[in-house]
C-alpha positions in Angstrom: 0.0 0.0 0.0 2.9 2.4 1.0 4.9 1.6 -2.3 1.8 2.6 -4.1 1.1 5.5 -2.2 4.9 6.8 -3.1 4.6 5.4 -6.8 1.9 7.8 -8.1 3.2 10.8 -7.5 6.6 9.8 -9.1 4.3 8.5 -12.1 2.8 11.3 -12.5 6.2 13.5 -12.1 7.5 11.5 -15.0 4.8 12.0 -16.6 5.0 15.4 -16.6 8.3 15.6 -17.5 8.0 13.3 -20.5 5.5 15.7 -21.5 7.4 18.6 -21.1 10.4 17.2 -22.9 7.9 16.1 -25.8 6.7 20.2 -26.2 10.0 21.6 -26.3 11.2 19.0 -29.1 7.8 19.7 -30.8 8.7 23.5 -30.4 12.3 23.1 -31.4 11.1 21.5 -34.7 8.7 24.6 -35.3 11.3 26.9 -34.5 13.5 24.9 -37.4 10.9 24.7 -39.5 9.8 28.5 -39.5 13.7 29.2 -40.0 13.8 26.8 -42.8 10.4 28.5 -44.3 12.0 31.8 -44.3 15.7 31.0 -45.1 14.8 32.2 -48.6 13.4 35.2 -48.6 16.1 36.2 -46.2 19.1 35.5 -48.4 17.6 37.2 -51.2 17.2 40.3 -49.0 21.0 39.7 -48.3 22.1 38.9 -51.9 20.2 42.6 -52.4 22.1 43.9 -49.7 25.4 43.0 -51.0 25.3 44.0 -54.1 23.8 46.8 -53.5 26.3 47.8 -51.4 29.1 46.9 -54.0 27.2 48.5 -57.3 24.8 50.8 -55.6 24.4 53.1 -58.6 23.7 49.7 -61.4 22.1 47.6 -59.0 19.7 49.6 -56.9 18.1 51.0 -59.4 14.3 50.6 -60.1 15.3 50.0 -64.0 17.6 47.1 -63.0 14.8 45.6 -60.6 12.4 46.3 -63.6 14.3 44.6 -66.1 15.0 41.6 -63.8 11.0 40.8 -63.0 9.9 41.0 -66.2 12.6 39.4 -68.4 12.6 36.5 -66.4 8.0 35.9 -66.5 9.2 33.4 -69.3 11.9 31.0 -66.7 9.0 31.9 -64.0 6.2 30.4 -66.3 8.2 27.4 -67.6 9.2 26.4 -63.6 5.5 26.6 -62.8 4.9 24.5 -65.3 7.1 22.1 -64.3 5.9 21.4 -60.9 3.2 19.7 -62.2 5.2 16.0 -63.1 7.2 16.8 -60.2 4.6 17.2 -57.9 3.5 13.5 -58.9 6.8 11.8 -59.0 7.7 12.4 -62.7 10.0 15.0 -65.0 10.2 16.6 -68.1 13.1 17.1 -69.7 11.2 18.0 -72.8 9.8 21.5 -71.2 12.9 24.1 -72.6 13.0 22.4 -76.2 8.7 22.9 -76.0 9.7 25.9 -75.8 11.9 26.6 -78.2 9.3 24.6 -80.5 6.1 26.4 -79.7 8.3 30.2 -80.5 9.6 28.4 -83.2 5.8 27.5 -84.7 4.8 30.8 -83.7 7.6 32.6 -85.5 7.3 30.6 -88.3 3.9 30.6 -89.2 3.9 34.3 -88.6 6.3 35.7 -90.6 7.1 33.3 -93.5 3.3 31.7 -94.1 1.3 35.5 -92.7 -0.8 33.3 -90.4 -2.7 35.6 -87.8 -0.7 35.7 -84.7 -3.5 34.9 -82.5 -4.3 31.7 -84.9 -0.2 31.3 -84.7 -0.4 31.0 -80.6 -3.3 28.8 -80.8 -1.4 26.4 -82.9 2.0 26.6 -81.0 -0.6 25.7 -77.8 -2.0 22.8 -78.9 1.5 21.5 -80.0 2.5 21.8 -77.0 -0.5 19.5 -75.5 0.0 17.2 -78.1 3.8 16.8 -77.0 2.5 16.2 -73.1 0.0 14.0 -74.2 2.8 12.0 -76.1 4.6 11.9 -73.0 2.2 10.9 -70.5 1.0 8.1 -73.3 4.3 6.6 -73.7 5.3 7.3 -69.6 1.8 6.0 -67.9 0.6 3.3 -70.2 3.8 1.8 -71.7 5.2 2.3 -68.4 8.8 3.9 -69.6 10.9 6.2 -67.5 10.0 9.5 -67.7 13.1 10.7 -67.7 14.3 8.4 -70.8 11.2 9.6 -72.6 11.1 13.0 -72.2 15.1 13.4 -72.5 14.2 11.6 -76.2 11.3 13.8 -76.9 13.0 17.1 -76.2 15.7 16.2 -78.3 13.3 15.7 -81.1 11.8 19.0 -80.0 15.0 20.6 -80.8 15.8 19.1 -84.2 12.3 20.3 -85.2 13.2 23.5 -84.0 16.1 23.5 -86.2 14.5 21.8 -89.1 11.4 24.8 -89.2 13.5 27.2 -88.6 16.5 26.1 -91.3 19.0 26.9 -88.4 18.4 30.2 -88.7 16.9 33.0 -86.2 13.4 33.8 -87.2 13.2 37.9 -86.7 10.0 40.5 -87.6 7.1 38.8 -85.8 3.9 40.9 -85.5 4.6 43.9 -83.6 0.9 43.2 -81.6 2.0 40.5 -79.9 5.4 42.1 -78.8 3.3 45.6 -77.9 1.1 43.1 -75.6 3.7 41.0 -74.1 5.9 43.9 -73.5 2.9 46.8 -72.4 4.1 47.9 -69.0 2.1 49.0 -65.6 3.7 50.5 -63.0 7.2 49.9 -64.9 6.2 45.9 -65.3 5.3 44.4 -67.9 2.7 42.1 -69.0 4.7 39.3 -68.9 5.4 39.1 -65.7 2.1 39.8 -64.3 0.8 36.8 -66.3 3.2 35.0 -64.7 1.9 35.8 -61.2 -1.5 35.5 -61.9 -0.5 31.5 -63.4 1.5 31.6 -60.0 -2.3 32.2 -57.3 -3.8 29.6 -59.7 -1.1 27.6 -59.3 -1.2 28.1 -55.8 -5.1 27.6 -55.7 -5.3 24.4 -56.9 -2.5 23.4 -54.7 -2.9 24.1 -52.1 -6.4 24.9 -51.9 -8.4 22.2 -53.8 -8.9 18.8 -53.7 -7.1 18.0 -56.6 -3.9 19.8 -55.3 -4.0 17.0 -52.2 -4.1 14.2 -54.8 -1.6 15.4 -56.4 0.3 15.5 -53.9 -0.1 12.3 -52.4 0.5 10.6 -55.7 3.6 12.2 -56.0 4.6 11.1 -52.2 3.4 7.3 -52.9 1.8 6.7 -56.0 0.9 2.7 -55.2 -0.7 3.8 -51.4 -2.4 6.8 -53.7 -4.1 4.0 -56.1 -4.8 1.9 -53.3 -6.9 4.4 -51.3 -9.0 5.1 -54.6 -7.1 7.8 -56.5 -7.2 8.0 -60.3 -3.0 8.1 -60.5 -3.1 7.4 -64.0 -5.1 10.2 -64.8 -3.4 12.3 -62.8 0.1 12.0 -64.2 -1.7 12.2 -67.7 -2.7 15.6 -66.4 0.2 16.2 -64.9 2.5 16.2 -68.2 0.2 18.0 -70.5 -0.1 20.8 -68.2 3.5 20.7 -68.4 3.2 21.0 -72.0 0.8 23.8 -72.0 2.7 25.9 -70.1 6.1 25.4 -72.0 4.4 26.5 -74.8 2.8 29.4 -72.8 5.9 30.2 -72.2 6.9 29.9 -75.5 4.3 32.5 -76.8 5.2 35.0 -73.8 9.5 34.5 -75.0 8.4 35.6 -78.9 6.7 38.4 -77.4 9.1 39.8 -75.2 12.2 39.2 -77.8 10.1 39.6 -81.0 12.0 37.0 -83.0 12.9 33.0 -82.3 16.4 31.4 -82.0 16.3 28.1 -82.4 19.1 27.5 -79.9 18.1 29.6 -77.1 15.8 27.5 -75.5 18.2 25.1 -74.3 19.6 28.0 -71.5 16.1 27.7 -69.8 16.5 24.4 -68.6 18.9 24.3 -66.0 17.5 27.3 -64.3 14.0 25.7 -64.0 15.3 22.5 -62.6 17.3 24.5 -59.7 14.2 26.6 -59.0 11.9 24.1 -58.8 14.0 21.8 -56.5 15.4 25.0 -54.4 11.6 26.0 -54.1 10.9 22.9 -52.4 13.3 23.8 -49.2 11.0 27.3 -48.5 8.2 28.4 -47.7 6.8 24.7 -47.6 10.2 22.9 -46.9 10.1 19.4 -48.0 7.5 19.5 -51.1 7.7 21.3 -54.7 5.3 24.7 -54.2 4.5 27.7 -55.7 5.2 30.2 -53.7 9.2 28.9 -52.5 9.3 28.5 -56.5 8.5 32.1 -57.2 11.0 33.4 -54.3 13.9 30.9 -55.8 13.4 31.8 -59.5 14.1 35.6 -58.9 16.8 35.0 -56.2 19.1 32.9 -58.9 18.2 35.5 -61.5 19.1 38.4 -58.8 22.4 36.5 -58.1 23.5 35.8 -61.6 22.3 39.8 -62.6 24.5 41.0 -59.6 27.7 38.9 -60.8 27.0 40.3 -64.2 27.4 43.5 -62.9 31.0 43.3 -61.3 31.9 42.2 -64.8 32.2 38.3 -64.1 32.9 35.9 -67.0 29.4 35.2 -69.6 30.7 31.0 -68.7 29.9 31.5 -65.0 26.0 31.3 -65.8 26.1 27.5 -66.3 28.7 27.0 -63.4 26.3 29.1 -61.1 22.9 27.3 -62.0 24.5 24.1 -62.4 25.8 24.0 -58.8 22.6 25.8 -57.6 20.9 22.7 -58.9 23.2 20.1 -57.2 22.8 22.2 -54.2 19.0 22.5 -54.3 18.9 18.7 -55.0 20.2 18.0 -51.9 18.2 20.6 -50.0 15.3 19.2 -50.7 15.8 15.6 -50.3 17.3 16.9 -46.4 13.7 18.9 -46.4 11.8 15.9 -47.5 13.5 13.5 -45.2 13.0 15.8 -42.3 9.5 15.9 -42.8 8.6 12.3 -43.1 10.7 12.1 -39.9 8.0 14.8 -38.4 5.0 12.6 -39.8 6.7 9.1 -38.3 6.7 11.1 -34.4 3.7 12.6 -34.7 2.0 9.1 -35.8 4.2 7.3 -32.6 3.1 10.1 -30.4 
C-alpha cells in the first residue's frame, strides 16, 4: 500500500516531464521549421544587400529591378509549369526544347506563311499539348521512365526547332504580340504579371483544392495513392500536359518579349527551371515542390547571376552558377523531404 502511495506521484512527475520534454522538441522543430520556411526570402534580402552595397548606382536602381521581373516571366512560367510531373513523382526534360518549339511554330507561321498571330499561338498551344500527351501516353501506359522519354522527346523537340527554322533565327514577328507581351504597368510588364497570376492559380489548386492534395499524395506514394482510390493514371496524364501547356505558354510569352525566335536559345532555360523548382521545395513549404518557395527561388538565382553580371564576371559562370545551384537544391530538398517524413513518423508514434 505504502509503495503505491509513493509510486503515483513519481508517475505522474514523470509523466509530466516526459511531457514537457515532448513540447520543447515539438517547439524546437517549429522553430527549425519557421527558419527553414523563411531561409529564402532572407538571403535574397541579403544577396540585395550585398550588391547593392558593392554597385549601388547599377544595382539599386528601379530599372535594373524592372528589367530583372519581367525578363525572367518566361523562366518563372516554364518552372511553374514544371511542378506539375514533379509534384506526382515524374520530369520533363522536354519542357525548354517545348519551348523553343512552340516560339519556333509561332515565328514561323507568322512571318514566313502570314498566319494571324493569335491563330499562330493557338497552334503553338495545342502543339504543345500534343507533345504532353505524347509523353504521358508513352510514360503512364507503356510504363517507360519519364526521364528516358522526355530526355528523347526534347531532343526531337530541338531538331524540329532547327529543321522549321532552317537553323536560322526567325526575326519581324507581328509587332501586336510584342506591344502586348511587352505593355508595362507601373514599370512591369505584361509578362510578368501573367506569370503571377498562373503563379495564385497555381497556388489555388495546390494548395487549396482537392485535386492539389491528390496530387500531392501521388507524387509522395503513388501505389498507397491508387490503393486508397485515386485516379493516378489520370493524374500524371494531367500532370504532363499541363507541363506541355505551359512550356508553350511560355513559349508564346519569350516571342513576345524578344520579337523574333532562335532556335538555340531554349536550351539555356533548362537548367534554371530545374534549380528553381527543387530549391523552391526547401522554402516556404520545406520538404514538397510549391508555388510560392518556387517564385521566391526563381528571382533570387536571377538576382544572383544579374548581380555577378554587374561586377563584370565571365558570360561561362551562368552554367557554373545554375548548375551548382541545382546540385545544391537537389540536396536541400531531399534533407527537407527526409526531415518531414521524420516529423510525420513522431507525430503518428506520439
Amino acid at each position: 500500500m505504502t509503495s503505491q502511495i509513493t509510486e503515483g506521484p513519481a508517475s505522474t512527475a514523470d509523466a509530466a516531464a516526459e511531457a514537457a520534454a515532448r513540447s520543447a522538441r515539438r517547439a524546437s522543430r517549429d522553430w527549425l521549421q519557421t527558419g527553414q520556411a523563411v531561409a529564402m526570402p532572407i538571403i535574397w534580402i541579403i544577396v540585395i544587400a550585398v550588391f547593392g552595397a558593392v554597385e549601388p548606382d547599377r544595382f539599386l536602381t528601379a530599372r535594373n529591378f524592372q528589367n530583372i521581373f519581367s525578363f525572367q516571366a518566361v523562366t518563372l512560367i516554364l518552372t511553374l509549369g514544371l511542378l506539375l510531373p514533379l509534384t506526382t513523382g515524374d520530369f520533363d526534360l522536354s519542357i525548354a526544347p517545348g519551348l523553343g518549339f512552340s516560339s519556333m511554330i509561332i515565328a514561323v507561321l507568322n512571318v514566313q506563311h502570314q498566319v494571324s498571330t493569335p491563330i499562330a499561338v493557338i497552334v503553338a498551344l495545342i502543339a504543345g499539348m500534343l507533345v504532353g500527351a505524347f509523353n504521358a501516353f508513352v510514360v503512364v501506359v507503356l510504363e517507360v521512365s519519364a526521364f528516358i522519354v522526355t530526355l528523347a522527346t526534347g531532343t526531337v523537340l530541338t531538331g524540329l526547332t532547327l529543321a522549321i527554322s532552317d537553323q536560322a533565327t526567325v526575326g519581324g514577328v507581328t509587332p501586336d504580340l510584342v506591344r502586348l507581351v511587352g505593355h508595362r504597368w507601373f514599370g512591369l510588364t505584361v509578362a510578368f504579371y501573367l506569370a503571377i497570376l498562373l503563379a495564385v492559380a497555381l497556388w489555388v489548386v495546390f494548395d487549396l483544392t482537392p485535386l492539389g492534395r491528390r496530387l500531392l499524395f501521388v507524387g509522395s506514394n503513388a501505389e498507397v495513392a491508387r490503393l486508397s482510390g485515386i485516379r493516378v493514371n489520370r493524374l500524371r496524364w494531367g500532370a504532363l500536359i499541363g507541363s506541355g501547356f505551359f512550356s508553350a505558354l511560355a513559349g508564346v510569352v519569350g516571342v513576345g518579349v524578344v520579337g523574333a525566335a532562335d532556335p538555340t536559345s531554349s536550351a539555356g532555360y533548362l537548367l534554371p527551371a530545374y534549380a528553381a523548382a527543387f530549391l523552391g521545395a526547401t522554402t516556404i513549404s520545406p520538404g514538397r515542390f510549391n508555388v510560392w518557395g518556387t517564385v521566391v527561388t526563381v528571382y533570387f538565382l536571377v538576382t544572383g547571376f544579374a548581380g555577378l553580371q554587374l561586377l563584370g564576371i565571365a558570360s561561362w559562370i551562368q552554367q557554373v552558377f545554375y548548375g551548382g545551384a541545382l546540385v545544391f537544391a537537389v540536396a536541400l530538398a531531399q534533407l527537407a523531404a527526409r526531415r518531414r517524413r521524420n516529423r510525420r513518423a513522431s507525430a503518428a508514434a506520439t
